[in-house]
C-alpha positions in Angstrom: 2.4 -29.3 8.3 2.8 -29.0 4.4 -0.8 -28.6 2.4 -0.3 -30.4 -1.0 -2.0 -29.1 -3.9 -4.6 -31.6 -4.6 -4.6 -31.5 -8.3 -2.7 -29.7 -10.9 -4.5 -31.3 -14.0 -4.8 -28.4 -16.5 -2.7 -26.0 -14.5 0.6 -24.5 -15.7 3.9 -25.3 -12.9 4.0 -21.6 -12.1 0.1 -21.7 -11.3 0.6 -24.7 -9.2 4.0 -23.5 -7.4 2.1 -20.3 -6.8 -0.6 -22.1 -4.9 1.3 -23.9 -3.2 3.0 -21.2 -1.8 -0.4 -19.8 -1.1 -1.7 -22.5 0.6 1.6 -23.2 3.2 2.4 -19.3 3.7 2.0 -18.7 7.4 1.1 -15.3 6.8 -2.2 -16.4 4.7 -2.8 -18.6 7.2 -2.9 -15.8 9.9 -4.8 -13.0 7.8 -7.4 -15.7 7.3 -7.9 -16.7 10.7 -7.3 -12.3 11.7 -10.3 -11.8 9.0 -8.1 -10.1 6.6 -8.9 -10.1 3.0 -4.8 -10.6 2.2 -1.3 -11.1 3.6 -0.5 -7.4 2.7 -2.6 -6.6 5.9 0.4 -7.5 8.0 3.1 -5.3 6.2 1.2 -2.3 7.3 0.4 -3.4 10.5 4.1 -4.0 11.3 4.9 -0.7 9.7 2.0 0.9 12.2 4.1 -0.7 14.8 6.9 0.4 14.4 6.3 4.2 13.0 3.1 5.2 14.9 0.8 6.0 11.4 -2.8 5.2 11.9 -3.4 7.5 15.0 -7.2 7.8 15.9 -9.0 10.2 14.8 -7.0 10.3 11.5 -7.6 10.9 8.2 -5.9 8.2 5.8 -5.8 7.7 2.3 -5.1 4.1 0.9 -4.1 4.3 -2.8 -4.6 0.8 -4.5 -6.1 -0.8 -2.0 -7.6 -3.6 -3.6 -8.5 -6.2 -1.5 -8.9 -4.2 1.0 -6.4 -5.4 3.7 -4.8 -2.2 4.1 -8.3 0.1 4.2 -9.3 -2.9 7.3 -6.2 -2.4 9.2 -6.3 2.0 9.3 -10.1 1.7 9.5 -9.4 -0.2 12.7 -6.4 1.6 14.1 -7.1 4.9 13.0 -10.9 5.0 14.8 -13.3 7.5 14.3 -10.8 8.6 11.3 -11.9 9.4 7.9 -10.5 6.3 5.5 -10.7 7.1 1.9 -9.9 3.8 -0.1 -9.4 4.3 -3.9 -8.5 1.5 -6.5 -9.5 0.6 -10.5 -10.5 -2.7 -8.8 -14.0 -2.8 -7.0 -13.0 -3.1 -3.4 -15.9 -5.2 -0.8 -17.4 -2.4 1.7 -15.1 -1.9 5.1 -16.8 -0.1 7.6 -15.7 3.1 8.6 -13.8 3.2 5.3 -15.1 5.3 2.0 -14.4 3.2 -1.1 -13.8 5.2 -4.5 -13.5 2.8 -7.5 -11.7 5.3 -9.8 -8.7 5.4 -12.3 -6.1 7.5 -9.9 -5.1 9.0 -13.2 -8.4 10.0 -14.3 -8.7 14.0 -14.4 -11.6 14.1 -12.1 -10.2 11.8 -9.4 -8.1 14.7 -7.4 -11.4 16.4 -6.8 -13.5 13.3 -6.2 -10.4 11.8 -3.6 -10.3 15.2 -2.0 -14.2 15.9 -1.0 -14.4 12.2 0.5 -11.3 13.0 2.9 -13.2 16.3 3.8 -9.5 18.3 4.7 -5.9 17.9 4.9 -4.7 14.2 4.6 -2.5 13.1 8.0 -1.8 9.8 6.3 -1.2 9.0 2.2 -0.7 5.2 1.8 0.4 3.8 -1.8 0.4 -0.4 -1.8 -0.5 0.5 -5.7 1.4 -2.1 -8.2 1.3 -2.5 -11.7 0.8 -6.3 -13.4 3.9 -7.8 -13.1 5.7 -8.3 -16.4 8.3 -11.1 -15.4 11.1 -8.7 -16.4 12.5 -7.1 -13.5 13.9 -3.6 -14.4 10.1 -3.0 -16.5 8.8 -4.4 -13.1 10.8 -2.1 -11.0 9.9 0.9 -13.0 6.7 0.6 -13.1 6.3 0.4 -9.3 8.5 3.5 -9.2 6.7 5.4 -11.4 3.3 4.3 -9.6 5.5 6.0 -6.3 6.4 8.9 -8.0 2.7 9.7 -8.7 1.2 8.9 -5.5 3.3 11.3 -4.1 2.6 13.8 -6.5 -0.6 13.8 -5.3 0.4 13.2 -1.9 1.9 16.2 -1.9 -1.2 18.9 -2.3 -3.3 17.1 0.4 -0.4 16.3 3.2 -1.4 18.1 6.2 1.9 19.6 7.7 3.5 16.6 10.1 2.1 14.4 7.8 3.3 11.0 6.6 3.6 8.9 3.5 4.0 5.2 2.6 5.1 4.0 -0.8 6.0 0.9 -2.0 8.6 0.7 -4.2 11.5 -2.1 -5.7 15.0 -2.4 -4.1 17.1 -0.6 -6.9 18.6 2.8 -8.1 15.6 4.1 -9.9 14.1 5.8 -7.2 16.6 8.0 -6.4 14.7 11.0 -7.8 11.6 10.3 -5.5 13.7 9.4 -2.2 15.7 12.9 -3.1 12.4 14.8 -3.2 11.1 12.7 -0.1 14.1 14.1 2.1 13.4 17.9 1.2 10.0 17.5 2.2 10.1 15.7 5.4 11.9 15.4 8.8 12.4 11.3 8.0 12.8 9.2 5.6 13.0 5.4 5.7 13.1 2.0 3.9 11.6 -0.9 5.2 11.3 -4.5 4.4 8.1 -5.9 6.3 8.3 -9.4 7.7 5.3 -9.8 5.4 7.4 -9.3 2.7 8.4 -12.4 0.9 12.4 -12.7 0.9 12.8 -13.6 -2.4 11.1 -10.3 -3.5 12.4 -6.5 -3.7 10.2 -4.8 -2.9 10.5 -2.4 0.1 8.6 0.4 1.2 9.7 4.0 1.7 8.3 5.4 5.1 8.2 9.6 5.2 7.1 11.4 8.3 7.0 14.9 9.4 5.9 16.3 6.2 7.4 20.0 5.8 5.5 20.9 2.6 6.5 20.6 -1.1 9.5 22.4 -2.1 
């Protein structure tokens, strides 16, 4: 069944054709009736499938993780874990989760990210993504630039065997990352969740077996 948009009086075409989408995606549907605050909650669940992330006991960092979607799913997977959630964007309390609203760029947010995780990091999660500008190369740069940070970071907290999860845009600019990404762990992947919408690039790069920072 198709759910019409009631009423598009005073709404621009891409506003309604947006919500539209919204309102007949099937994955909306589910993460509404699973208690999820978005759709993103299912990429990282199928990527938990499929790559064993969110062991329990874990600690996990989710970077951007506005709504909060990806802090519910480790929270519960990963139990009796330590989940640091950090985002510019106040995030709703998850329980078992610790939420930082910080600028990930700000000098003192290393030191502040660090004492809430309380040790090495098993798990570094990036879902971080800048506003989209409409114009794809800026967009795909952006989102690989956000990458390249998070894994900068990533990097000095990793505990060895580690693993990290970036999204990033189908495209050549993140070459430099994936190159450092195969020096400094055992695997290396990109995957397109089902929960990915097919008309968009972005991917995400899945790292395991962290080795340590060359």
């Amino acid at each position: 069944m198709v759910e019409r948009v009631k009423s598009a009086r005073g709404r621009k075409i891409s506003s309604t054709l947006w919500l539209k989408r919204q309102l007949n995606d099937p994955f909306v549907q589910q993460a509404r009736r699973a208690g999820y605050r978005s759709r993103a909650a299912f990429k990282l669940t199928a990527l938990d499938d499929r790559f064993h992330l969110l062991k329990p006991g874990a600690r996990i960092l989710d970077l951007g993780a506005a709504p909060g979607g990806w802090t519910q799913v480790a929270a519960a997977r990963a139990r009796n874990g330590t989940i640091v959630a950090v985002d510019l964007q106040p995030v709703l309390p998850v329980p078992g989760a610790t939420i930082l609203t910080l600028d990930f760029y700000a000098p003192a947010a290393p030191a502040l990210i660090r004492a809430a995780l309380g040790g090495p990091a098993d798990v570094v999660l990036s879902d971080m993504a800048a506003p989209a500008t409409g114009h794809g190369a800026t967009d795909h740069l952006r989102i690989v630039a956000l990458a390249d940070a998070a894994y900068e970071f990533a990097a000095t907290v990793l505990a060895p065997g580690g693993s990290f999860v970036a999204k990033v845009y189908q495209g050549g600019a993140e070459g430099e990352l994936l190159a450092r990404l195969k020096r400094d762990f055992a695997s290396v992947r990109h995957v397109k969740p089902p929960a990915s919408r097919s008309d968009s690039a972005e991917i995400y790069v899945v790292a395991q077996g962290f080795r340590g920072a060359g």
